[in-house]
N, C-alpha and C positions, 0 to 999 in steps of 0.2 A: 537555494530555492526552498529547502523545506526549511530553513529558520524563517523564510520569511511569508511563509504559510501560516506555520504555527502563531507569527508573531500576529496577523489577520485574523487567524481563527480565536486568538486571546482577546484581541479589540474586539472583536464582535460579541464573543463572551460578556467580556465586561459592560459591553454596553448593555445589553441585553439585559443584565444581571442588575446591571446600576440605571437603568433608564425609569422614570417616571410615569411614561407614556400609558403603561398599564400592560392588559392583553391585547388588546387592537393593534398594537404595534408589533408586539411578537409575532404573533399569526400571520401578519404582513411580511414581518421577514421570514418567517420559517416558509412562507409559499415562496417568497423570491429564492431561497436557497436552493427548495424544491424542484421549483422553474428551471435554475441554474444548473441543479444535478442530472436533471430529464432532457437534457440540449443533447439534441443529437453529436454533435462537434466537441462538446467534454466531455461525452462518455467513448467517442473516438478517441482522440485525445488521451485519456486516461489508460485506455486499454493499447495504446499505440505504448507512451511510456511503462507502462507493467510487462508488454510483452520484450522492447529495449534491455530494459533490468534483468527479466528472467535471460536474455540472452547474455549479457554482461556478466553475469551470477554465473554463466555457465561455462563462459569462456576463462573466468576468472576462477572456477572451481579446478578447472581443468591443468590452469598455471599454477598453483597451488599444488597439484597433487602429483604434475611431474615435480617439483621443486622438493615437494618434504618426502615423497616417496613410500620407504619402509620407518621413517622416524618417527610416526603417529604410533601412536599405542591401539593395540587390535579394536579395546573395548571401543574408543574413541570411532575407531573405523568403520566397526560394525554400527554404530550408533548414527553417525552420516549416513549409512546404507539403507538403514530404515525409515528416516526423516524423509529420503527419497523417494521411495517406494509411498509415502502415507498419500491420501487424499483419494477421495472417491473418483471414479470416472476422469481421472485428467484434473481435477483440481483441484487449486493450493486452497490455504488455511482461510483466505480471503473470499471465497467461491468464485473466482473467475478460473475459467480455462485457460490449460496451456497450451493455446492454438498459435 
């Protein structure tokens, strides 16, 4: 799925980028993207899958850290510690909450 984001978000680039049309036509799309970002149902959506992943991340941290146990190196460990602890009020690097 995300190659074939990136690969959408690249054609639209280029179009955008190689299109003749002028300004008129950008401004057209940057409202339709706008539109598309402001849908109540993709920013559900979006925050449905970010919260999924953070869960995923977390179960999958979890398997990880019974499996390697004491074989990390302290520095290493301490350095996860604090990655976790970062973010204001509950949230990550992204500004969404981890609700």
């Amino acid at each position: 799925m995300r190659y074939r984001l990136t690969f959408i978000a690249g054609v639209a680039l280029g179009y955008v980028l190689g299109t003749r049309a002028g300004r008129e036509r950008y401004e057209q799309l940057k409202k339709s993207a706008r539109q598309f970002s402001q849908n109540p149902a993709v920013r559900n959506t979006c925050e449905s899958a970010a919260q999924s992943g953070r869960e995923f991340a977390g179960k999958a941290a979890h398997v990880v850290g019974e499996k390697v146990g004491d074989k990390v190196p302290a520095s290493v460990a301490d350095r996860v510690r604090s990655l976790r602890g970062r973010g204001p009020n509950g949230e990550d690097d992204w500004g969404t909450t981890n609700t």
